[in-house]
TITOR-296486 format. One record per atom (N, C-alpha, C, O): residue number from 1; chain; atom name; x, y, z. Coordinates in steps of 0.02 Angstrom, whole numbers, padded with zeros to 5 digits. Layout:
<pts>
{pt NUM; A; CA; {X; Y; Z}}
...
</pts>
This chain:
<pts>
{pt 1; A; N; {04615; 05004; 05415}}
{pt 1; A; CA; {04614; 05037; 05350}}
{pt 1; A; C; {04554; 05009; 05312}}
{pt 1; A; O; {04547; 04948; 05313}}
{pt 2; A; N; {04507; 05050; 05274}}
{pt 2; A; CA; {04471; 05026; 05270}}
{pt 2; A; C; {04455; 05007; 05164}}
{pt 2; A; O; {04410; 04980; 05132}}
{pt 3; A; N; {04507; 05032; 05151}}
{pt 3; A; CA; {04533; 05011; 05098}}
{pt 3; A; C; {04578; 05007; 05061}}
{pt 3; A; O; {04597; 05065; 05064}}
{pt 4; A; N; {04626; 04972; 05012}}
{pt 4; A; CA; {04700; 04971; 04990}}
{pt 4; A; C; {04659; 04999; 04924}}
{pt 4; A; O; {04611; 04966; 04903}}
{pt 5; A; N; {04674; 05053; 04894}}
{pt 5; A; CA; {04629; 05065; 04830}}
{pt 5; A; C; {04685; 05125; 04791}}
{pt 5; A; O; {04669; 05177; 04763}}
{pt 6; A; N; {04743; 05101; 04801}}
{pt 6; A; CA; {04794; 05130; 04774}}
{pt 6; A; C; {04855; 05079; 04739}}
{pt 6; A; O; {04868; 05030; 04774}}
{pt 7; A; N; {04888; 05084; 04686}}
{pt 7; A; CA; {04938; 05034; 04668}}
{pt 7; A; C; {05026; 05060; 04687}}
{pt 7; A; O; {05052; 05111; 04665}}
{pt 8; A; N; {05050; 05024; 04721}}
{pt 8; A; CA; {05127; 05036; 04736}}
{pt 8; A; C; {05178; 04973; 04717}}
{pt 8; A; O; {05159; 04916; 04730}}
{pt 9; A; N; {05248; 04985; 04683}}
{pt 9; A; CA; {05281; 04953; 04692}}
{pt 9; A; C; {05326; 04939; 04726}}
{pt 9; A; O; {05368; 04984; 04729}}
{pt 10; A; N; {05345; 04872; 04770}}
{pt 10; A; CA; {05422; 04874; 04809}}
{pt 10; A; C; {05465; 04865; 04740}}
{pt 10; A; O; {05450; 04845; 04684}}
{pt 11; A; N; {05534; 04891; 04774}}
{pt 11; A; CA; {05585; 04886; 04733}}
{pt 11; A; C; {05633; 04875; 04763}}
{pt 11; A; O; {05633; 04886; 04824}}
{pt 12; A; N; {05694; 04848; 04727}}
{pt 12; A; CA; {05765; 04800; 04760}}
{pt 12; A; C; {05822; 04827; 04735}}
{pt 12; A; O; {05821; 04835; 04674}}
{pt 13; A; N; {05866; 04841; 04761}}
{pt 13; A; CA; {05913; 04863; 04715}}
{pt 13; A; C; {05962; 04820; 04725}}
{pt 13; A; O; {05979; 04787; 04774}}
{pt 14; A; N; {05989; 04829; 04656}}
{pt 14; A; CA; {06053; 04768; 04662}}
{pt 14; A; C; {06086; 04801; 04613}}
{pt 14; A; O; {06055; 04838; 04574}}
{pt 15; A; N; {06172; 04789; 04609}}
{pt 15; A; CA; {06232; 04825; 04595}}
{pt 15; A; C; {06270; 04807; 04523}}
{pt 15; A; O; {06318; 04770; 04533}}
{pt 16; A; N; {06262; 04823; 04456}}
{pt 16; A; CA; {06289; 04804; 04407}}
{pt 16; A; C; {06353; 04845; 04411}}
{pt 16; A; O; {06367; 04884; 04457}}
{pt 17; A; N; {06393; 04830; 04352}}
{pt 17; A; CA; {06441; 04874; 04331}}
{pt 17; A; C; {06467; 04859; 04269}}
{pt 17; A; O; {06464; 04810; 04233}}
{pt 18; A; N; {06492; 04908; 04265}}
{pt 18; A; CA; {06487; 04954; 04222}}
{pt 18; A; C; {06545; 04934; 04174}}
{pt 18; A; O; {06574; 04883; 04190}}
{pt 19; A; N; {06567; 04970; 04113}}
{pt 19; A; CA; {06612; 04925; 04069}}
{pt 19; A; C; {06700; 04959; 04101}}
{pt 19; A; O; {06751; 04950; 04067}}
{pt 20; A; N; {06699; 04986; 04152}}
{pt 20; A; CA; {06760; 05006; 04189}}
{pt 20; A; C; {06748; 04985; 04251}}
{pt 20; A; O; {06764; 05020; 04299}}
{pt 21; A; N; {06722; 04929; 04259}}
{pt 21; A; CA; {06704; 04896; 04309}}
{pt 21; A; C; {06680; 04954; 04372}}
{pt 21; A; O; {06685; 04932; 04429}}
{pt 22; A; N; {06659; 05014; 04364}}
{pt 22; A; CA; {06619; 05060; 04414}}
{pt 22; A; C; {06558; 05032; 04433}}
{pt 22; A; O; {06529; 05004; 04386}}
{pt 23; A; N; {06523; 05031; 04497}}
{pt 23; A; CA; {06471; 05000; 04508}}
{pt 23; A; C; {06430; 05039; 04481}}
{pt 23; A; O; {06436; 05099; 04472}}
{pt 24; A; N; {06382; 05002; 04466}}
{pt 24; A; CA; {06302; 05053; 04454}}
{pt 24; A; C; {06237; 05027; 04502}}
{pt 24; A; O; {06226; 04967; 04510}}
{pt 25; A; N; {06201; 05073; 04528}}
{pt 25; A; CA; {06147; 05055; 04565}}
{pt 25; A; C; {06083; 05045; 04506}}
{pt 25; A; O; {06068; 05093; 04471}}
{pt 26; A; N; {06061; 05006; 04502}}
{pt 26; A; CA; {05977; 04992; 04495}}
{pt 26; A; C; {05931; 04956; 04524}}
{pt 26; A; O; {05946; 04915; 04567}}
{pt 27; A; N; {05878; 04964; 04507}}
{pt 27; A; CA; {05824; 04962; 04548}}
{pt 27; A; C; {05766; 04904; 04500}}
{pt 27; A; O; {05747; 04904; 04442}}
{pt 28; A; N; {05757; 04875; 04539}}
{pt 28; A; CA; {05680; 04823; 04506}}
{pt 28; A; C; {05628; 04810; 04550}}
{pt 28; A; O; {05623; 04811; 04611}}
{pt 29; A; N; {05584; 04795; 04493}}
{pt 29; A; CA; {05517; 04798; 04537}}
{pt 29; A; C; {05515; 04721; 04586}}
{pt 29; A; O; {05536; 04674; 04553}}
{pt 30; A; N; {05496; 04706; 04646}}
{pt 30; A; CA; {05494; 04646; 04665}}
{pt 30; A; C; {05433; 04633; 04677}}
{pt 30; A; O; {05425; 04572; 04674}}
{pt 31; A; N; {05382; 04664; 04692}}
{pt 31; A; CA; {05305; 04681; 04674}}
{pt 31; A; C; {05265; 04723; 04679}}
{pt 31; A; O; {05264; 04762; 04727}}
{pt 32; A; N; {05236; 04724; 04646}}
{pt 32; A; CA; {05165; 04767; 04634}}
{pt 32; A; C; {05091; 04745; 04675}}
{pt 32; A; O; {05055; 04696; 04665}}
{pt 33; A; N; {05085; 04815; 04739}}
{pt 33; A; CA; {05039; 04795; 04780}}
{pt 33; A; C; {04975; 04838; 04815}}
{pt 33; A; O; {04988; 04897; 04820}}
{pt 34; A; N; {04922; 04822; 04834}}
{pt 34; A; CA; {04877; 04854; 04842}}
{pt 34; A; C; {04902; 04906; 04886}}
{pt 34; A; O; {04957; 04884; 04903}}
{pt 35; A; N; {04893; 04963; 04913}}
{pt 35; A; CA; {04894; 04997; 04975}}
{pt 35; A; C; {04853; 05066; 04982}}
{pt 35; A; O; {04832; 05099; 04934}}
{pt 36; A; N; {04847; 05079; 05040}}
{pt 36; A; CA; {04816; 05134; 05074}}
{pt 36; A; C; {04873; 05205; 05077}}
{pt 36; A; O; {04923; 05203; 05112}}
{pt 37; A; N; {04858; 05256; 05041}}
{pt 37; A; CA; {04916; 05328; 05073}}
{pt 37; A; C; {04895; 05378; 05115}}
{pt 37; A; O; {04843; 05408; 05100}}
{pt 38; A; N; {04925; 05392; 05164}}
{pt 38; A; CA; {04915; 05449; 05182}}
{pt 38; A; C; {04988; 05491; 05202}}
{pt 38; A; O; {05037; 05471; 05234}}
{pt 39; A; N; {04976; 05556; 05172}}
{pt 39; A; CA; {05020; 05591; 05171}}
{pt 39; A; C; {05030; 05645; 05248}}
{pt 39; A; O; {04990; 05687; 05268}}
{pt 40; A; N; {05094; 05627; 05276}}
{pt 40; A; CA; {05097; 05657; 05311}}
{pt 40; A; C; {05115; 05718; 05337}}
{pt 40; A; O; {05097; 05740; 05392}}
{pt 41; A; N; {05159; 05754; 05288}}
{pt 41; A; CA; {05174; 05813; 05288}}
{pt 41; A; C; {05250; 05833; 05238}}
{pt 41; A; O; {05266; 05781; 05210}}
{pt 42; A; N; {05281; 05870; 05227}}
{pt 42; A; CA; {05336; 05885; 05209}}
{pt 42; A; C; {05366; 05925; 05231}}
{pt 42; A; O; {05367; 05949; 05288}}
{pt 43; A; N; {05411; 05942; 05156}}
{pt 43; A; CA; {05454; 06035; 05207}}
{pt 43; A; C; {05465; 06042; 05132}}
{pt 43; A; O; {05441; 06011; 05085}}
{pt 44; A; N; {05517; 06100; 05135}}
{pt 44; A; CA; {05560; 06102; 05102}}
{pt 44; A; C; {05644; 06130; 05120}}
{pt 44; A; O; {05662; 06153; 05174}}
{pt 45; A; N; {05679; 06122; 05073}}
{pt 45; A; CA; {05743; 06108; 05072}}
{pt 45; A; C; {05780; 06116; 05020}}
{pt 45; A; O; {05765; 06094; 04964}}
{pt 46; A; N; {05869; 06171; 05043}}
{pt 46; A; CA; {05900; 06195; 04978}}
{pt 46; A; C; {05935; 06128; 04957}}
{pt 46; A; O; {05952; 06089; 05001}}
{pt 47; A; N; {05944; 06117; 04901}}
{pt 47; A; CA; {05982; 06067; 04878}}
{pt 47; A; C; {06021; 06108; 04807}}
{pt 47; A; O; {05981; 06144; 04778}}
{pt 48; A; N; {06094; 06107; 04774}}
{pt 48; A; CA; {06122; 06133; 04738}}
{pt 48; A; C; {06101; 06202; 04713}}
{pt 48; A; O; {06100; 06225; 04656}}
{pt 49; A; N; {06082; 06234; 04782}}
{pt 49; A; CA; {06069; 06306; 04759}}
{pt 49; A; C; {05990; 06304; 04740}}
{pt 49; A; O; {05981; 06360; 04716}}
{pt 50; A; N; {05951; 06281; 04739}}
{pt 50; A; CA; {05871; 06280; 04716}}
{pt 50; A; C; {05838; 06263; 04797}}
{pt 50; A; O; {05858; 06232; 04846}}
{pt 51; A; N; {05775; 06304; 04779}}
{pt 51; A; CA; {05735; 06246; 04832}}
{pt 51; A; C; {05683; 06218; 04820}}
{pt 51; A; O; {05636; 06239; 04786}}
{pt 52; A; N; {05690; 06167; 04848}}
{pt 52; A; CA; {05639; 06102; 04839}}
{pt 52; A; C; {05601; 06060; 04893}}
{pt 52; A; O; {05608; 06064; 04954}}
{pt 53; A; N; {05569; 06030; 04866}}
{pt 53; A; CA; {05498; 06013; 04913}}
{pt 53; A; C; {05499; 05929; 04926}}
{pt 53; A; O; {05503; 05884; 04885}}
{pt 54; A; N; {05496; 05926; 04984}}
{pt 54; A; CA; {05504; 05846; 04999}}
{pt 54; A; C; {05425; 05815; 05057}}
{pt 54; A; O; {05399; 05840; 05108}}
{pt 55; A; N; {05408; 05750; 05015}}
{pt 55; A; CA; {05336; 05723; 05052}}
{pt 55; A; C; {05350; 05665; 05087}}
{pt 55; A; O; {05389; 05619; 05076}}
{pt 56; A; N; {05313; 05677; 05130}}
{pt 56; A; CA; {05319; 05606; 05186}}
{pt 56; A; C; {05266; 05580; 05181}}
{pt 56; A; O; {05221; 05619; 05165}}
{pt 57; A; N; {05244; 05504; 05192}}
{pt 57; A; CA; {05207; 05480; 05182}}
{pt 57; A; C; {05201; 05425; 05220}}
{pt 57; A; O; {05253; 05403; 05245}}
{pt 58; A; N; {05118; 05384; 05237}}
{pt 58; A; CA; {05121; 05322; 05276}}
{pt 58; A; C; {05106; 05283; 05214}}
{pt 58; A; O; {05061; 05311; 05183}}
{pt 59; A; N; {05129; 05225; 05183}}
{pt 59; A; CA; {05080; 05167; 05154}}
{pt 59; A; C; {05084; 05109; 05192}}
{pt 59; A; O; {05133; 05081; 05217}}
{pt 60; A; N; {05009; 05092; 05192}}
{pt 60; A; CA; {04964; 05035; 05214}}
{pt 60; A; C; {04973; 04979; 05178}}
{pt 60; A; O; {04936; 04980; 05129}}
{pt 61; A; N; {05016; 04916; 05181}}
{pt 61; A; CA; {04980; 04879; 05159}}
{pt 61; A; C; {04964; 04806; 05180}}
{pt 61; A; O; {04952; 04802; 05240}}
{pt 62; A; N; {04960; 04742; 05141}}
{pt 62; A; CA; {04925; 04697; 05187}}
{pt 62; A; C; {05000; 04662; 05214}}
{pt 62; A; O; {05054; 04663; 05186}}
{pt 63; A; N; {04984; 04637; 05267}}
{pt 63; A; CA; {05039; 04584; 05295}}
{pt 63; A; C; {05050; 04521; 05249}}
{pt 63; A; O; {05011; 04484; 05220}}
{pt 64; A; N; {05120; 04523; 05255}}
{pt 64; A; CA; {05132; 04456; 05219}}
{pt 64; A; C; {05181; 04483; 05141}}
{pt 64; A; O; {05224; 04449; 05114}}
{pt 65; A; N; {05162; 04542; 05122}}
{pt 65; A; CA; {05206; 04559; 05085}}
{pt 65; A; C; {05286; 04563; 05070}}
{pt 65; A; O; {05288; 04624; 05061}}
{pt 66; A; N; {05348; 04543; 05063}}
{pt 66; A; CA; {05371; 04543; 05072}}
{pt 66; A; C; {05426; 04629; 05044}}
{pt 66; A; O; {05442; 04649; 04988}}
{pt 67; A; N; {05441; 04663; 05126}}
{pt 67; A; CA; {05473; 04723; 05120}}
{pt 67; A; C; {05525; 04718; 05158}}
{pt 67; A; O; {05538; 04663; 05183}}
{pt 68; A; N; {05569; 04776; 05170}}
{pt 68; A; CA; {05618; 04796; 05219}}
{pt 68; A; C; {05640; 04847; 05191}}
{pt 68; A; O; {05628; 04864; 05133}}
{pt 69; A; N; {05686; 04885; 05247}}
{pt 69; A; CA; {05703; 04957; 05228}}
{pt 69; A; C; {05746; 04969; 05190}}
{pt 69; A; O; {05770; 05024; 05176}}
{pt 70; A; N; {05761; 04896; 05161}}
{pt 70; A; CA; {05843; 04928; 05102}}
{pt 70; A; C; {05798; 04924; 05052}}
{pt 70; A; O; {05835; 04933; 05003}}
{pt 71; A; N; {05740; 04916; 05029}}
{pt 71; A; CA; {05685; 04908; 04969}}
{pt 71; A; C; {05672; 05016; 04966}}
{pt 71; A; O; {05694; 05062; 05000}}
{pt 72; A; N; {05636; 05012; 04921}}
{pt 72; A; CA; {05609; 05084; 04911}}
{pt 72; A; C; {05526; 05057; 04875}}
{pt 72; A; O; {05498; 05006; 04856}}
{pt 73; A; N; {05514; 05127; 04879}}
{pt 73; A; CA; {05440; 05113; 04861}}
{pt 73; A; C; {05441; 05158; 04790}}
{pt 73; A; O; {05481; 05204; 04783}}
{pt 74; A; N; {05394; 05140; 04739}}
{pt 74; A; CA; {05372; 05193; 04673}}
{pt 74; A; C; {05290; 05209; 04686}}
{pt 74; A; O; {05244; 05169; 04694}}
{pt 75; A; N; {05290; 05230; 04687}}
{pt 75; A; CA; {05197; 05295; 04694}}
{pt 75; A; C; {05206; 05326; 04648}}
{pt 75; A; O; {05262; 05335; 04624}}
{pt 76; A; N; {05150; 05351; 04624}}
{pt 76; A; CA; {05116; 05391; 04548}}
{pt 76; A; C; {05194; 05432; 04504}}
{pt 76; A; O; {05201; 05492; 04488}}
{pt 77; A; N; {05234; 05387; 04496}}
{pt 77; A; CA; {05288; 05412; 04475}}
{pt 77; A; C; {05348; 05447; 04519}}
{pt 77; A; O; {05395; 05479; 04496}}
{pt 78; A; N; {05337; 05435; 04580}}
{pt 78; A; CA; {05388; 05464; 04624}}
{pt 78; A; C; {05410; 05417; 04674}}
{pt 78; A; O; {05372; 05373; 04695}}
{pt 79; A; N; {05491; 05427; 04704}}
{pt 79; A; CA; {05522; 05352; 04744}}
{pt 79; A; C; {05522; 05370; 04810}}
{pt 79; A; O; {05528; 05427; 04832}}
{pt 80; A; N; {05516; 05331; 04834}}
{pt 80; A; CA; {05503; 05343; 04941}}
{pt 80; A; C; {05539; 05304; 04969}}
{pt 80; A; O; {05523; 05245; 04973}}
{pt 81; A; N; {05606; 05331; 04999}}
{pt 81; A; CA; {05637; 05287; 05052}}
{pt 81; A; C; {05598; 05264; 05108}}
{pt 81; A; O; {05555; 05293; 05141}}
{pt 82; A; N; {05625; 05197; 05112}}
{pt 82; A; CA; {05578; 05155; 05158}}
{pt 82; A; C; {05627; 05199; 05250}}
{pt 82; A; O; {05688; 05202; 05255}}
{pt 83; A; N; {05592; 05217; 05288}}
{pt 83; A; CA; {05605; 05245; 05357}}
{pt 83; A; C; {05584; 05202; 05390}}
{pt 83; A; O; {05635; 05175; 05410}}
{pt 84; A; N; {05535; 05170; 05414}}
{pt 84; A; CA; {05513; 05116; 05443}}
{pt 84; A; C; {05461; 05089; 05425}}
{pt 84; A; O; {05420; 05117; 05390}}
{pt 85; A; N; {05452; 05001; 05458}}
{pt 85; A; CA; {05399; 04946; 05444}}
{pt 85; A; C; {05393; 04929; 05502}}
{pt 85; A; O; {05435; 04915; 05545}}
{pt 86; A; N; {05291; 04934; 05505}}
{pt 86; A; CA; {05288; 04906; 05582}}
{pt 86; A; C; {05215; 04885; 05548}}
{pt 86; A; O; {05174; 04909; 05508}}
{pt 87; A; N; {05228; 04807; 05599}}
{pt 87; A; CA; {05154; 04759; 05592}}
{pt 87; A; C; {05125; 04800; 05648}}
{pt 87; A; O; {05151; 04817; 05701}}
{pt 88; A; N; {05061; 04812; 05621}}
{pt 88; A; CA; {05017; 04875; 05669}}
{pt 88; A; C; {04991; 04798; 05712}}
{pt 88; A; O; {04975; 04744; 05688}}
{pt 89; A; N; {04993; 04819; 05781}}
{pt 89; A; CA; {04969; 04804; 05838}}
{pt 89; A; C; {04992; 04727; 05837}}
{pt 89; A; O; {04966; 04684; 05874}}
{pt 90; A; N; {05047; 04715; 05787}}
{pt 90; A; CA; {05084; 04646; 05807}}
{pt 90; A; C; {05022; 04587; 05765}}
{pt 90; A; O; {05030; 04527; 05753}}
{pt 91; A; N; {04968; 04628; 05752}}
{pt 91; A; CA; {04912; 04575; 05731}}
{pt 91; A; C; {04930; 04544; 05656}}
{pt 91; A; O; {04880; 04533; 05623}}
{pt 92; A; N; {04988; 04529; 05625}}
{pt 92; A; CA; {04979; 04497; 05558}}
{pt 92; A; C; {04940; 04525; 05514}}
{pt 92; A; O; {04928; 04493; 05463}}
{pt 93; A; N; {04911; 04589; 05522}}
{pt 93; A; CA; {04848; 04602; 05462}}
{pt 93; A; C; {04864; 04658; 05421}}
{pt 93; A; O; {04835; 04658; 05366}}
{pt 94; A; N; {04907; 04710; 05435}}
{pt 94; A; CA; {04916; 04781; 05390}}
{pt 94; A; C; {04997; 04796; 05429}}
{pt 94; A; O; {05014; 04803; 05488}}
{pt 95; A; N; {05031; 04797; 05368}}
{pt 95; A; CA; {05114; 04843; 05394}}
{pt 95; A; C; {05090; 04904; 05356}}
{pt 95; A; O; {05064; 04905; 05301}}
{pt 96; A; N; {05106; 04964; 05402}}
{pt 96; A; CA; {05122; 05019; 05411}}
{pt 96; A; C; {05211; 05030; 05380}}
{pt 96; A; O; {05261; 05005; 05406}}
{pt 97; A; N; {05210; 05070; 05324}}
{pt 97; A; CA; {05288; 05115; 05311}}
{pt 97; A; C; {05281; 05155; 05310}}
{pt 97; A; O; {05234; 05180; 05280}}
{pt 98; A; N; {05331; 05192; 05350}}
{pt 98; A; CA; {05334; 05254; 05346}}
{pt 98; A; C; {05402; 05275; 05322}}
{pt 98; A; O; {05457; 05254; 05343}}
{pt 99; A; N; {05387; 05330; 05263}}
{pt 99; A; CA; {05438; 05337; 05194}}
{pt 99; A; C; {05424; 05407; 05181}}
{pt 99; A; O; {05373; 05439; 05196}}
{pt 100; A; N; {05495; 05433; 05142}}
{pt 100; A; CA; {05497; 05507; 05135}}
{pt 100; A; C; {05511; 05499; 05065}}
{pt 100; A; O; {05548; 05456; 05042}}
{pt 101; A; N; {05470; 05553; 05023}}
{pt 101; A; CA; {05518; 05542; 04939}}
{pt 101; A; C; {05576; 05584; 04941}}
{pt 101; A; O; {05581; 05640; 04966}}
{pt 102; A; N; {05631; 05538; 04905}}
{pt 102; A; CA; {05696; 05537; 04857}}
{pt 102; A; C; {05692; 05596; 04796}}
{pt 102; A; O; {05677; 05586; 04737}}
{pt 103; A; N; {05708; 05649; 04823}}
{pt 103; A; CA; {05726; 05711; 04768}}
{pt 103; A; C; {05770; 05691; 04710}}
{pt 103; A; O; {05786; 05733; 04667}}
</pts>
């Protein structure tokens, strides 16, 4: 990759609740990091009677960051389930995710 010249955040979610003790999901940032996008394609798809448009995506970024797939990603205002993390060629230098956005 020949440059990270984009900003992404990982995010964590962890489980509050609520004043009827119902869980609630939220989400925090755990960091803010350089990366590379490339978009790989989408579709679309009915969801409650509408249809809607869903993007897949690779981000690049450097090794050493700390991710995994129960994390999600934020891009230019939109969330990307993490699908997979792979250290490209095992070399320590760039993880590869590959992530779909969250309608």
């Amino acid at each position: 990759m020949s440059g990270y010249n984009r900003r992404m955040e990982i995010q964590s979610k962890t489980v509050a609740y609520g004043i009827y003790n119902e869980p609630i999901d939220t989400w925090a940032t755990i960091a803010s990091v350089w990366c590379g996008v490339v978009t790989t394609g989408g579709g679309e798809f009915y969801a409650a009677q509408k249809l809607k448009a869903s993007t897949q995506a690779i981000f690049k970024i450097r090794y050493g960051n700390v991710v995994n797939v129960t994390n999600r990603i934020k891009y230019n205002n939109k969330y990307f389930e993490i699908l997979s993390i792979n250290d490209v060629d095992e070399a320590h230098n760039e993880i590869q995710i590959a992530a779909k956005e969250v309608i």
